[in-house]
C-alpha positions as CSV (number, residue, x, y, z in Angstrom):
1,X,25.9,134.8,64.2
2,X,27.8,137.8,63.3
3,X,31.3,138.8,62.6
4,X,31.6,140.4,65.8
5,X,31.1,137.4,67.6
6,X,34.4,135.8,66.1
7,X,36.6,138.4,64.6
8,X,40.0,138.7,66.4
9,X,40.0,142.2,68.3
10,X,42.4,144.4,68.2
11,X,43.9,143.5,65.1
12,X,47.5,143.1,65.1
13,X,48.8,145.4,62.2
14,X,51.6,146.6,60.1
15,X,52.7,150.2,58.8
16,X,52.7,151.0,55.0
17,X,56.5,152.1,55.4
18,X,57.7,148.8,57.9
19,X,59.9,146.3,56.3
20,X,59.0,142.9,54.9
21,X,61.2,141.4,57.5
22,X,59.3,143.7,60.2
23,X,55.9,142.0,59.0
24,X,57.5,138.8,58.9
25,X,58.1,138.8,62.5
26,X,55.9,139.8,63.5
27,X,53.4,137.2,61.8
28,X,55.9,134.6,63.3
29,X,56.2,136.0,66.8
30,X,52.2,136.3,66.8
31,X,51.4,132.8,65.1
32,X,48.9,134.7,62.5
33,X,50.1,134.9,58.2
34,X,47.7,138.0,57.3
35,X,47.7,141.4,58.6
36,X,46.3,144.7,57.8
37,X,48.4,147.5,56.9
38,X,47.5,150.9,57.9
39,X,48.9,154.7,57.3
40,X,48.2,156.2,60.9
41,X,44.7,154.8,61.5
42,X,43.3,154.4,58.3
43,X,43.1,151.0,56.5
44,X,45.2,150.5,53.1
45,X,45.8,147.6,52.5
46,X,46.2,143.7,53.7
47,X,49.2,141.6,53.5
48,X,49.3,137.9,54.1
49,X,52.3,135.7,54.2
50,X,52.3,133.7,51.3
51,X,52.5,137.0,49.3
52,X,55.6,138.1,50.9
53,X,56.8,134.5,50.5
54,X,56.2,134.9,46.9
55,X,57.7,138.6,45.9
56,X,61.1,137.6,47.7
57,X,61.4,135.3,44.9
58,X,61.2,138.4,42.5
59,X,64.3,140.3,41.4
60,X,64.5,143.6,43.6
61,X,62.5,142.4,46.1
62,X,64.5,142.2,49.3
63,X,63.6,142.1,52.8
64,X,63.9,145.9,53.3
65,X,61.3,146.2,50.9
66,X,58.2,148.3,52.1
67,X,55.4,146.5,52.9
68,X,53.5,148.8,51.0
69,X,55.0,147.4,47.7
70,X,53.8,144.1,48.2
71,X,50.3,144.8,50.2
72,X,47.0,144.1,48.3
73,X,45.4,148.0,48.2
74,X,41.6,148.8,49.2
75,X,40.9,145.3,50.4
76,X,37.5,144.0,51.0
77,X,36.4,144.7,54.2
78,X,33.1,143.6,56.2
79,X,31.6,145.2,59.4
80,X,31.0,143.9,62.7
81,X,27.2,143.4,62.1
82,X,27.6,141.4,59.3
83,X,26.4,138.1,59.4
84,X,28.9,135.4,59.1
85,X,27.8,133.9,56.0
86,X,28.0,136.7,54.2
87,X,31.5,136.9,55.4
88,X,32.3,132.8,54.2
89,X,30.7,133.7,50.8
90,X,33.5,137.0,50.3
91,X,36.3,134.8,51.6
92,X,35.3,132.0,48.8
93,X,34.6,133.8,46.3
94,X,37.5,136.1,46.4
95,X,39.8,133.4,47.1
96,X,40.9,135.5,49.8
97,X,42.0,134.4,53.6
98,X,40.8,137.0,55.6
99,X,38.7,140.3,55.9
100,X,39.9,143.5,57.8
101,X,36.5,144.7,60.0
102,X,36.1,148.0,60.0
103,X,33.2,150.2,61.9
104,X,32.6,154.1,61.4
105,X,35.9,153.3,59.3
106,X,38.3,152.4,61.8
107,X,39.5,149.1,61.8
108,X,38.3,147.4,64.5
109,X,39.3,143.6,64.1
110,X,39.7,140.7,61.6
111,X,38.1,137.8,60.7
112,X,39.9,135.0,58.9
113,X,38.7,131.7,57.1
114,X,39.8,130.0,60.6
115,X,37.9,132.2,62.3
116,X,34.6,130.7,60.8
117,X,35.4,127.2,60.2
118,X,36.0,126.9,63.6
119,X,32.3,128.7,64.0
120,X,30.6,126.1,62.0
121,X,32.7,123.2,63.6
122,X,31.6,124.5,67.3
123,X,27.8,124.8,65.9
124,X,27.4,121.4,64.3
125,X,29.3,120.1,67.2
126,X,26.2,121.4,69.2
127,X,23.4,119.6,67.2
């Protein structure tokens, strides 16, 4: 199975420059915690909720802050013709919760941790 076969496509995304408010609702109003941030259409960086959750407890850290203050930079990425496993093994051994996927570098989708547990649920379902 590949990572095409489960990514989410398009991915939603954030600007660089948007608020942490902005990115927080739109997490909320789109039921998803992580989201790529991009500059135009290039990829730079990935934000999930918890992080935000975590720097608004941080003197000078407010909700106008820009995203791209609290955004993880050049984040792993994967492709869409990677195999899923290979995708599992980066999400555990980067402690990470999700992996923008980018093709001819353009981002073209995401795949998250639920992404693939819910892969490997539906396939041992099957046997």
């Amino acid at each position: 199975m590949r990572v095409k076969d489960r990514m989410s496509s398009p991915a939603i995304t954030v600007g660089a420059r948007n608020t942490l408010k902005q990115a927080l609702e739109l997490m909320k109003t789109n039921d998803i915690r992580r989201l790529p941030v991009v500059e135009g259409d290039k990829l730079v960086g990935m934000l999930v909720q918890h992080d935000i959750e975590t720097a608004l407890q941080k003197p000078g850290i407010i909700q106008q802050t820009p995203v791209e203050w609290v955004m993880t930079k050049n984040p792993l990425t994967v492709g869409p013709e990677d195999d899923l496993i290979f995708a599992a093994v980066l999400l555990r051994d980067y402690k990470i919760s999700g992996l923008p996927v980018l093709e001819d570098n353009q981002l073209i989708g995401i795949i998250t941790d639920m992404d693939i547990i819910q892969a490997f649920i539906e396939l041992y379902q099957e046997d």
